[in-house]
C-alpha positions in Angstrom: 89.8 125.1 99.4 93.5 124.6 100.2 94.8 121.1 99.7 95.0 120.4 103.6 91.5 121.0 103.9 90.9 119.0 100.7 92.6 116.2 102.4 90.6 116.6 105.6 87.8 116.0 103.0 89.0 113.4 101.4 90.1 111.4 105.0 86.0 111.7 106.2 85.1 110.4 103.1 87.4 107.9 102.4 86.5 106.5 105.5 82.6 106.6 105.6 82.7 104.7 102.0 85.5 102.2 102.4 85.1 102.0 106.5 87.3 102.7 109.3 88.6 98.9 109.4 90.2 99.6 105.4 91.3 102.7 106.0 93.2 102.2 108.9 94.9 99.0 107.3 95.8 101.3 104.4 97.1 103.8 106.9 99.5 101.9 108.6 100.7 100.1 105.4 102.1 103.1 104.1 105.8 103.7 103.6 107.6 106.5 102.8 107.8 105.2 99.3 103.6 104.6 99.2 103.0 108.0 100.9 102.8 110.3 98.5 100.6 108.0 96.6 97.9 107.8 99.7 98.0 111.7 99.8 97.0 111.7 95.8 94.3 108.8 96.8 92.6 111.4 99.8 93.0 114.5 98.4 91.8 113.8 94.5 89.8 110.7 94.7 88.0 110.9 98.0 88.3 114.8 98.5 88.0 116.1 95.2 85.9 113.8 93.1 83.9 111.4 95.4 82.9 114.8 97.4 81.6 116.5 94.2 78.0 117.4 94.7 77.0 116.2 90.7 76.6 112.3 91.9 75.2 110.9 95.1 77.5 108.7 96.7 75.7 105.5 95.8 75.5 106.6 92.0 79.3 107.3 92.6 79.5 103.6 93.4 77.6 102.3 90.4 79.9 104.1 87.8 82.3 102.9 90.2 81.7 99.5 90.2 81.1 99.1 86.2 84.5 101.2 85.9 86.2 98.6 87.6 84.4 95.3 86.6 85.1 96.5 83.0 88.8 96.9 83.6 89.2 94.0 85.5 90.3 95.3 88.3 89.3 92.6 90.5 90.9 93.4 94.1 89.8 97.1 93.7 86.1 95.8 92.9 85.9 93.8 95.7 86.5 96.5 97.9 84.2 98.8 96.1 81.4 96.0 96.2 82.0 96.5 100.1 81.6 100.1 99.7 78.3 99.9 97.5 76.9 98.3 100.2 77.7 101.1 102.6 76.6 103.6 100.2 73.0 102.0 100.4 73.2 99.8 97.4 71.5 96.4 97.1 72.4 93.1 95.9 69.9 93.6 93.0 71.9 96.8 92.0 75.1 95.1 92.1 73.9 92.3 89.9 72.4 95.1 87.5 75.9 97.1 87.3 77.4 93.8 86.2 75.0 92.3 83.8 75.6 95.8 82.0 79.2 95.6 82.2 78.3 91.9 80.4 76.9 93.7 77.3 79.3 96.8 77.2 82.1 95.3 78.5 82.2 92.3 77.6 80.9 88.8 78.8 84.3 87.9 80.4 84.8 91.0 82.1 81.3 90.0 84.0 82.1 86.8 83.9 85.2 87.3 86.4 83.3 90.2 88.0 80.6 88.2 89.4 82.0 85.4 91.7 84.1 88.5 93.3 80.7 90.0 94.3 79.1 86.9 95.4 81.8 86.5 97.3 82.0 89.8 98.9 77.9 89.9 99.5 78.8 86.8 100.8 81.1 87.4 103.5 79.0 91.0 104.7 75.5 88.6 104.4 77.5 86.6 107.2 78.9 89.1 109.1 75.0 91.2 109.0 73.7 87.6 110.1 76.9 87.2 113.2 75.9 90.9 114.0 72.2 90.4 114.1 72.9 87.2 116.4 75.2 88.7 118.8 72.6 92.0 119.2 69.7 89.6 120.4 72.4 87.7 122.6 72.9 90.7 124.1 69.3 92.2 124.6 68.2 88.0 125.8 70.9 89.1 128.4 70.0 92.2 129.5 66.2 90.7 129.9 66.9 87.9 132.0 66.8 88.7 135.8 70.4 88.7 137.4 70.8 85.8 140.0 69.6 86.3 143.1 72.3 84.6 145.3 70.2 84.9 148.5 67.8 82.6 146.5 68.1 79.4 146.5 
């Protein structure tokens, strides 16, 4: 694989585990001072090692997340909290990553780790619930009868 094709790679995953939304704001963000730092990010992180076939992408997102709770790398684990959840994980998982980032880690690495998830599972929690809401809206809509304007 040549690196153009490694960076088509990299792209489609990138953007089914961080989502369109981040990707595109990443996208447009970059200078030509940043740009050859978003090339290294697609081609080696997303199309070379989150596209190797050794890890499922949700075990990817463990390591992933205990990686980055344990270097404190708090705006990165937020976004890969979001990610987690895309890859399938659960809240319960999550909690589990950090609790063992507690004892290998250290208690303050967790310790700062956890209010960034609970925020994060947070915020999608809301947004699930605003979807869900907006879905039956829509199908209470599309059952109700249109007006008749002859009636009446």
């Amino acid at each position: 694989m040549d690196d153009g094709e490694r960076a088509e790679r990299g792209m489609q995953v990138r953007r089914e585990v961080l989502g369109d939304e981040h990707v595109d704001r990443a996208v447009s963000a970059t200078t030509p001072f940043t740009q050859p730092f978003q090339d290294l990010i697609t081609r080696y992180a997303w199309g070379e090692i989150w596209s190797r076939p050794g890890l499922s992408r949700p075990e990817r997102s463990l390591v992933t997340l205990a990686v980055l709770a344990a270097l404190q790398h708090e705006q990165e684990l937020a976004m890969h909290v979001k990610a987690a959840l895309r890859n399938g994980l659960t809240p319960g998982q999550i909690q589990e990553v950090l609790l063992q980032v507690a004892v290998y880690a250290g208690v303050p690495a967790a310790n700062r780790a956890f209010p960034i998830a609970q925020r994060v599972l947070a915020e999608a929690a809301e947004a699930a619930e605003a979807a869900e809401a907006a879905e039956a809206a829509e199908a209470a809509e599309a059952a109700e009868p249109p007006d008749d304007p002859e009636a009446g």
